[in-house]
matplotlib code that plots the C-alpha trace (Angstrom):
import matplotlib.pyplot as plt

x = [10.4, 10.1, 9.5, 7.9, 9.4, 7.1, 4.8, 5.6, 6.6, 9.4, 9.5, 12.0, 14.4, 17.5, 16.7, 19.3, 18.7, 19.4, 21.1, 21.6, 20.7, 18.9, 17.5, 15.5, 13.7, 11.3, 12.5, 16.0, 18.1, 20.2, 17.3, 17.6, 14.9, 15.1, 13.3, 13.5, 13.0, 12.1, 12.5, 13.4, 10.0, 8.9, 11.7, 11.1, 6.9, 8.3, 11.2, 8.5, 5.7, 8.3, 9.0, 5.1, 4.9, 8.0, 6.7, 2.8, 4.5, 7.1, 4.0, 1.0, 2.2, -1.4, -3.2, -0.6, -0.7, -4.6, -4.2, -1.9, -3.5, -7.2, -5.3, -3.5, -6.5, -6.5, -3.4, -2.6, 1.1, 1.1, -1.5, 0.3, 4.0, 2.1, 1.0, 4.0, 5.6, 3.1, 3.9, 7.7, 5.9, 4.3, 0.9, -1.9, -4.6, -7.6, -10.1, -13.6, -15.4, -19.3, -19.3, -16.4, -15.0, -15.7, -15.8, -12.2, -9.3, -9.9, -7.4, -9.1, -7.4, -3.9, -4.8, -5.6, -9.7, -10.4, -13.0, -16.0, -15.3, -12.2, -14.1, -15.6, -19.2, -19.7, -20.9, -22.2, -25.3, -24.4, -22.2, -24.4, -27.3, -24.8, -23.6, -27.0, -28.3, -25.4, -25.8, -29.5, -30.1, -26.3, -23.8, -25.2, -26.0, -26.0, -26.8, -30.4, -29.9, -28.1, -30.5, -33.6, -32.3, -30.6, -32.5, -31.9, -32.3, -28.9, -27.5, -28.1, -27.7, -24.0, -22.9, -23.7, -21.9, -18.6, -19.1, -19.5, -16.2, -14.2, -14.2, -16.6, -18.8, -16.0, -16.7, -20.5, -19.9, -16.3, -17.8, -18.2, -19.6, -22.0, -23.2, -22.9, -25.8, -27.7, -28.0, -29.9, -32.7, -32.2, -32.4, -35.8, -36.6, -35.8, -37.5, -40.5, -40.3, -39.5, -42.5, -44.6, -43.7, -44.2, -47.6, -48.3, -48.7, -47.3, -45.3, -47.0, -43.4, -42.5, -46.2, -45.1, -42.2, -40.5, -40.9, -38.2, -39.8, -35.9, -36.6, -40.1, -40.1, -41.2, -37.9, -37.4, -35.8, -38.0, -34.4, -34.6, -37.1, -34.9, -34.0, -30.7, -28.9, -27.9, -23.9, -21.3, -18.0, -16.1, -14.1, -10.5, -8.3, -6.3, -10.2, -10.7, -7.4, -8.3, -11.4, -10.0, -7.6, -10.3, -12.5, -10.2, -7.3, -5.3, -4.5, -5.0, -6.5, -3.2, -1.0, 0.2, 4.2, 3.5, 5.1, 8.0, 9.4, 11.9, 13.2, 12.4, 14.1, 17.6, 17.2, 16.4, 17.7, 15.8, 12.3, 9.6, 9.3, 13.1, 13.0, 13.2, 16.6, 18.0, 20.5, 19.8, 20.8, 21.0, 20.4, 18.0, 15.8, 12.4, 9.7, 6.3, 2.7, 1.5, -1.7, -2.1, -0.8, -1.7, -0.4, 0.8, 1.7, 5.0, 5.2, 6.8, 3.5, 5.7, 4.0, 5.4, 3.4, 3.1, 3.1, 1.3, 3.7, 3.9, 5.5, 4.9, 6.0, 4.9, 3.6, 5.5, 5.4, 7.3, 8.2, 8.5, 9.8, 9.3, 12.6, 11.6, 8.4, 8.5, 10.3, 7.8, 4.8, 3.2, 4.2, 2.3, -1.1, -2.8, -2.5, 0.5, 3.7, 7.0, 10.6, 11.4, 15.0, 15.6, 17.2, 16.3, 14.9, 13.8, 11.7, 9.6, 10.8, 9.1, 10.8, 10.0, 11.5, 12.4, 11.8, 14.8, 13.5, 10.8, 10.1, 7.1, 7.8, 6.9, 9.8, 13.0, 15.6, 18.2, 21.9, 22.7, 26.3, 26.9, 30.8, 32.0, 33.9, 37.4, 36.5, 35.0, 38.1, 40.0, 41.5, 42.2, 38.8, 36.8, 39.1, 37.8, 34.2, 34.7, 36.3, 33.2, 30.7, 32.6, 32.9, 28.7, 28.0, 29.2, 27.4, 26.7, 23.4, 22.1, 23.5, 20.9, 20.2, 21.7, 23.7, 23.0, 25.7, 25.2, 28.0, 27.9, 28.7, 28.7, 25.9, 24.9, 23.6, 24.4, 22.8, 24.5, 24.0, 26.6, 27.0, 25.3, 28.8, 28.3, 25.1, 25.0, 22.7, 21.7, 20.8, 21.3, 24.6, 25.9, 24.9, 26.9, 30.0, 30.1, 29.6, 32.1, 34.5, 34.0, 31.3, 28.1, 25.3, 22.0, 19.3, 16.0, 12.9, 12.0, 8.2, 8.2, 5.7]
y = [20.1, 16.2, 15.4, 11.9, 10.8, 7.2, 4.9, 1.3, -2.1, -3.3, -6.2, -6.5, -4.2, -3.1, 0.2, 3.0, 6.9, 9.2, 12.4, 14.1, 17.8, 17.6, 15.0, 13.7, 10.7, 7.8, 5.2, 5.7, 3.7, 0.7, -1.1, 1.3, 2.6, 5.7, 5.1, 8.6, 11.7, 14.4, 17.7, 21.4, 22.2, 18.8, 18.8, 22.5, 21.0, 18.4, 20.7, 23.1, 20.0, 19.2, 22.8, 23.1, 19.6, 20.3, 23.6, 22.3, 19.9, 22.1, 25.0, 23.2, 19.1, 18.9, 19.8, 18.2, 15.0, 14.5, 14.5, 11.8, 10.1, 10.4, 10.4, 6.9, 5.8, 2.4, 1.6, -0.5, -0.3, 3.5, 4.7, 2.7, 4.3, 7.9, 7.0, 6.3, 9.2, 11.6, 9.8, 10.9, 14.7, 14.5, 14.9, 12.2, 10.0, 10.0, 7.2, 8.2, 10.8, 10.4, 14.3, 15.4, 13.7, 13.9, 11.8, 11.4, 12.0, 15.9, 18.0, 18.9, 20.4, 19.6, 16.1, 14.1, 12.4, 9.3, 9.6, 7.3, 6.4, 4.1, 2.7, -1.0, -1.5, 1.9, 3.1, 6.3, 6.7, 5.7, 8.9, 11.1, 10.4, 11.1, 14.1, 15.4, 14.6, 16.4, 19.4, 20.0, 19.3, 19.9, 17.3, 13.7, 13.8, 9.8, 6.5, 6.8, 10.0, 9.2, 6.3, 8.6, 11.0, 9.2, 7.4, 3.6, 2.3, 3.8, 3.7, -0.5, -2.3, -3.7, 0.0, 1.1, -2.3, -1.0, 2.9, 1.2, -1.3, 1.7, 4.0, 6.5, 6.8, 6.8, 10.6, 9.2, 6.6, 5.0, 1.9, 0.1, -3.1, -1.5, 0.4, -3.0, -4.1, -0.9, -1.1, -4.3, -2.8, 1.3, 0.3, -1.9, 1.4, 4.0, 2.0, 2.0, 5.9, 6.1, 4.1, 6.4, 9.9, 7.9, 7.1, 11.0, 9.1, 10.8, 9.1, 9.1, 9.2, 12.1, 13.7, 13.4, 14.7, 11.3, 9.3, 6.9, 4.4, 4.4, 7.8, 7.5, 11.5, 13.4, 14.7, 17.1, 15.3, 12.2, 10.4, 9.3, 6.9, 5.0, 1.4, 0.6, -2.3, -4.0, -2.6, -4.6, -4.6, -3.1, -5.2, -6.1, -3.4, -6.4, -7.0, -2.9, -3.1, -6.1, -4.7, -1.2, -3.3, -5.3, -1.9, 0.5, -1.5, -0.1, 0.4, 3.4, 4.5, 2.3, -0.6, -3.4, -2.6, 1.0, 0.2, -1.4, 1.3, 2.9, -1.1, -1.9, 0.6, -0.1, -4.1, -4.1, -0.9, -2.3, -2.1, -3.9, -0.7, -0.8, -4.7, -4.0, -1.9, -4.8, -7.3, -10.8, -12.9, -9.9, -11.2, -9.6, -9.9, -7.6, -7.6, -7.9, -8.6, -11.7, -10.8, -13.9, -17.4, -19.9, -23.2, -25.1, -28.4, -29.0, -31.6, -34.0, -33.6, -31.5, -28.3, -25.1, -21.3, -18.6, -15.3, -11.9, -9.2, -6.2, -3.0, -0.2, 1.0, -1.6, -5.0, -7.8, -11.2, -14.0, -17.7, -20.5, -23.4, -27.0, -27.4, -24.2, -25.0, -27.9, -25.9, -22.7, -23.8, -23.9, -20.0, -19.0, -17.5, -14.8, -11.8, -12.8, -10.7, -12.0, -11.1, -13.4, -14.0, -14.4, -13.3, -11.4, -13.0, -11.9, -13.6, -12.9, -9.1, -9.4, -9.3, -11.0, -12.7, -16.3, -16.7, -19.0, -18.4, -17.0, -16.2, -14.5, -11.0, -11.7, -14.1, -12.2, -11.5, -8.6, -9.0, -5.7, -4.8, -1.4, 0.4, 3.5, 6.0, 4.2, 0.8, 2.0, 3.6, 0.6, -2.0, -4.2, -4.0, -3.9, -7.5, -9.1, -8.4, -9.8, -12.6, -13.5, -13.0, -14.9, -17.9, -17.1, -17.6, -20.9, -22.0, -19.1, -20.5, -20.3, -17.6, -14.9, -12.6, -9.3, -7.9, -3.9, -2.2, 0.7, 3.6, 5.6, 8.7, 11.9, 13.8, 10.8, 7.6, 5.9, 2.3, 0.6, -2.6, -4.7, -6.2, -9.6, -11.5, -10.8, -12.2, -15.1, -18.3, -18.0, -14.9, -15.8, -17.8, -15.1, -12.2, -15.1, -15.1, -11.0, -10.6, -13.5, -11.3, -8.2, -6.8, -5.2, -6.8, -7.9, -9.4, -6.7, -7.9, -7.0, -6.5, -4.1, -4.4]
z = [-39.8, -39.7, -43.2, -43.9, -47.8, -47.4, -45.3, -45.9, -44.3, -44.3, -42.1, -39.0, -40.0, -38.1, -36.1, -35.4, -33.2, -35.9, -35.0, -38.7, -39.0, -41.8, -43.9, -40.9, -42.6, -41.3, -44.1, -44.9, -47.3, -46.8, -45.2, -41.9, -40.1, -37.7, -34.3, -32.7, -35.2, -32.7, -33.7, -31.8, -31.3, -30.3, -28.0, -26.7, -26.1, -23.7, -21.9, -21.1, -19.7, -17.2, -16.3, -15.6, -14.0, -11.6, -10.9, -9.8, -7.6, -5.7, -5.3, -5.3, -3.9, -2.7, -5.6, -8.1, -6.2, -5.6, -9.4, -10.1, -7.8, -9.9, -13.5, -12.4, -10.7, -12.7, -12.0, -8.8, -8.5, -10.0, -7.0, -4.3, -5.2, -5.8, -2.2, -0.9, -2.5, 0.1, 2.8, 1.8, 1.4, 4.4, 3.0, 4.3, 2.5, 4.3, 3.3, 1.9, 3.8, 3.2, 4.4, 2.0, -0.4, -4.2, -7.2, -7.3, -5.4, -3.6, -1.7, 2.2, 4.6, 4.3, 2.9, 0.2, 0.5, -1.4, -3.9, -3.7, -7.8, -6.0, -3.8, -5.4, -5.4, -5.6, -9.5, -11.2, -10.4, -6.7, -6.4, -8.3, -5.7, -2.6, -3.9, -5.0, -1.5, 0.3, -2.1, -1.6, 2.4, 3.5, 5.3, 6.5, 10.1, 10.9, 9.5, 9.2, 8.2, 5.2, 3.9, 4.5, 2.4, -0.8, -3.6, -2.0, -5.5, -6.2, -3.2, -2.6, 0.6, -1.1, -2.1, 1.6, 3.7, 1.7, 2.1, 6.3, 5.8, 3.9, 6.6, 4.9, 7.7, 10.7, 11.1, 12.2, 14.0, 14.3, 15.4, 11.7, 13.2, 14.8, 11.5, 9.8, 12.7, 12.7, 8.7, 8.7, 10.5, 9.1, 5.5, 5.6, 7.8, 5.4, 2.2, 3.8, 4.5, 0.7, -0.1, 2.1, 0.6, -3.0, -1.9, -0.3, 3.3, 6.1, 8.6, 12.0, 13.5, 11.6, 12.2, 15.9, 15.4, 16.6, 19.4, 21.5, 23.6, 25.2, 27.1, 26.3, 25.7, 22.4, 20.0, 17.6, 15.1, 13.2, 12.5, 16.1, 15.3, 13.2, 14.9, 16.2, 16.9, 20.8, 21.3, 20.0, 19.7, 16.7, 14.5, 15.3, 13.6, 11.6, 10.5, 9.5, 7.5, 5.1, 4.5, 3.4, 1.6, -0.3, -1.2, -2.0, -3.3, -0.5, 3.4, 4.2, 7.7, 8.4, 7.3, 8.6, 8.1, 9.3, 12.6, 11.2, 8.9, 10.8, 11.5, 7.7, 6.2, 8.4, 7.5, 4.1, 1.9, -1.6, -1.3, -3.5, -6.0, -7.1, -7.2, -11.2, -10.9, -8.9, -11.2, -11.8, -9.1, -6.4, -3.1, -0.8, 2.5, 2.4, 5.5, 3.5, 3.9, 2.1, 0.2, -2.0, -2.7, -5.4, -4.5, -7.8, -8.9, -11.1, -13.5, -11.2, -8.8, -5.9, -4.9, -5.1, -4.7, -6.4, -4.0, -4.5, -1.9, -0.9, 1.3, 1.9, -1.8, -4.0, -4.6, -6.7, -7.7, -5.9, -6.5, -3.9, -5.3, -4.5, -2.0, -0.3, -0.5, 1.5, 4.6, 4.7, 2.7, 6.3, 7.2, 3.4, 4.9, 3.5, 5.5, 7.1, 8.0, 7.0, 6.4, 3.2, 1.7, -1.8, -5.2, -7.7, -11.2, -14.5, -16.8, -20.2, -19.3, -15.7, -12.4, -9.9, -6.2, -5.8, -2.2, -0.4, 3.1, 5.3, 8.8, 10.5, 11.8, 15.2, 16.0, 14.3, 16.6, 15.5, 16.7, 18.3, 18.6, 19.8, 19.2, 21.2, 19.0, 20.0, 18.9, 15.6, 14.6, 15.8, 13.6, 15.9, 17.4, 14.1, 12.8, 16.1, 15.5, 12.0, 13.2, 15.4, 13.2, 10.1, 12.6, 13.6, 10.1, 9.2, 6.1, 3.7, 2.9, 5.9, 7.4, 6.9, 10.1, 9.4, 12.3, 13.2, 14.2, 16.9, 17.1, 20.3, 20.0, 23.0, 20.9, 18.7, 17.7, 14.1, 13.7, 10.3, 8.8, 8.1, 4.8, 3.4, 4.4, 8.4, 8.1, 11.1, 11.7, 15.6, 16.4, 20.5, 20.0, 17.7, 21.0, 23.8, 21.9, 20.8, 25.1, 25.8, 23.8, 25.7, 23.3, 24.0, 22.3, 23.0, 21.1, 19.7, 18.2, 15.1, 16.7, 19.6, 21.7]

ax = plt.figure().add_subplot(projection="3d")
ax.plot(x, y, z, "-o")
ax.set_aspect("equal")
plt.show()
């Protein structure tokens, strides 16, 4: 038992861990105060949480994680690395499903469904209606559909463009611009259905049993009356992405640095979610997606930016300042892929990246230098190759290409990157003079086509 002998203040006090037996007290003499007082069955409580937790997650990874996902649902950066971490698991996040998902995150067939409470413009009252609707008269068959059948003073013309942009309707209709086009003339359609049955008027369409002056034939089903848009073209997929970005907070149909993983993870082994294990001062490249930059103005009147980042774990804070500035301001776009150089800083008990250098994805050229089994376990060999590329680096500064090393085996194929001092300048004069020595080397885009 944790007995409590007073309540009082007593000001900034020094603070110790106590580990007595007995005697376990809050305000202890000689001005001391204990800061951890946990006792066995306190202790036991938590032992036997993580048990349960570890248990749910190795038996149940879908179920455990669809509910990380909805209990950290507020929480940008916790939702991104939970995201991450099923990708590790091999379990995929679908975006919103108008025909399946939930209010919140909901395990379906192998994967995890957005719910339509994370998607923005999308409230209460908004999902109640949906769900109600899909309930009573079973899954939604199309567009029309849809806003024939749900209370459009719920579901608003806003809530429905980012259920469209979100991907909730792809299972419908993949083509979201042309849902985007059909909605302008289906909602003013469906309201005036709505004010119809209000008034007890029949619909002479519906009476009919529909009619397309297309095929000019009768139909069976009245939503064929519905209006539809000319054909156009769908939205560029860079155009899909930022949208799912800006609804859900997330990529998720795909993203950006999805392609470059494999690459990513070989060039830079710290990502953005263990940037605050990193020391002060650690220097380190990462290949990011720019999401945000505020241009400032220091007290000297040069500009500098402050950069909102992020990988495929995480997203972080990162400083450019004035010098740098001045040499990459013009590569700081929003949207924008870059491998950036920099260090690792910490201030006010935040961590974030000064940025040193910057380059767009599409132009980095990797210096590969492949090693049969003889020269890797050669000395000679290996101090000739460190020769060349200590000579290919030339001023540390600058020197900031990392160099992949390739080791050829009979039944295998081990790429390695060399460490931070190999690092070398020009990535095409560094691949003349490794081949001028009797190396094989050759140049690889960080972008394959």
């Amino acid at each position: 038992m944790v007995k409590i002998i007073a309540r009082r203040y007593v000001g900034t006090e020094n603070v110790y861990d106590i580990g007595v037996e007995r005697d376990h007290n809050f305000a202890i003499k000689n001005g001391l105060v204990a800061s951890n007082c946990f006792n066995k069955s306190h202790s036991t409580a938590y032992g036997y949480v993580t048990y349960q937790t570890a248990y749910l997650k190795a038996n149940y990874p879908l179920e455990y994680m669809a509910a990380l996902l909805t209990a950290n649902s507020g929480d940008t950066d916790k939702v991104q690395k939970y995201i991450n971490n099923c990708t590790s698991m091999g379990i995929q996040i679908d975006p919103p499903d108008i025909n399946r998902s939930g209010l919140d995150f909901t395990p379906a067939a192998g994967k995890i469904l957005f719910g339509f409470s994370a998607v923005r413009n999308v409230g209460q009252n908004a999902i109640a209606c949906i769900l109600e609707a899909r309930n009573e008269g079973g899954e939604f068959t199309s567009l029309a559909n849809f806003c024939d059948r749900v209370d459009l003073r719920a579901v608003n013309r806003r809530t429905l463009e980012s259920l469209i942009y979100c991907g909730a309707f792809d299972k419908l209709e993949s083509n979201r611009h042309q849902l985007i086009k059909d909605l302008e003339l289906v909602y003013e359609w469906a309201q005036s259905r709505a004010k119809d049955r209000a008034s007890g008027q029949g619909n002479l369409f519906d009476l009919l049993g529909g009619f397309s002056t297309v095929s000019n034939t009768t139909k069976n089903n009245g939503f064929d009356s519905a209006p539809k848009a000319s054909a156009i073209q769908d939205f560029p997929p860079q155009k899909k992405l930022q949208m799912e970005k800006e609804l859900l907070g997330f990529y998720v149909s795909d993203h950006p640095l999805k392609s470059l993983r494999q690459t990513v993870s070989l060039l830079t082994p710290i990502n953005l979610s263990q940037l605050g294990e990193q020391r002060e001062d650690t220097k380190l490249c990462a290949v990011v997606m720019l999401n945000g930059v505020k241009k400032v103005m220091t007290k000297k009147g040069d500009p500098m930016a402050i950069l909102q980042i992020e990988d495929l774990t995480s997203q972080s804070e990162a400083v450019v300042f004035p010098k740098t500035y001045e040499r990459i301001g013009f590569l700081l776009v929003v949207d924008t892929r870059l491998i950036i150089w920099g260090k690792v800083d910490r201030r006010d008990e935040q961590t974030q990246l000064i940025v040193e250098d910057a380059e767009p994805v599409e132009t980095v050229q990797m210096v590969m230098v492949e090693l049969n089994p003889q020269q890797a376990a050669n000395i000679e060999e290996l101090h000739r190759l460190k020769t060349i590329l200590q000579e290919q680096s030339g001023d540390k500064e600058k020197a900031k290409m990392p160099v992949i090393g390739i080791v050829q085996a009979e039944n295998s194929r081990k790429l390695v990157r060399l460490g931070w001092q190999f690092c070398v300048q020009d990535s095409r004069i560094t691949v003349q003079a490794l081949q001028n020595a009797r190396f094989t080397a050759h140049l690889k885009p960080l972008l394959s086509n």
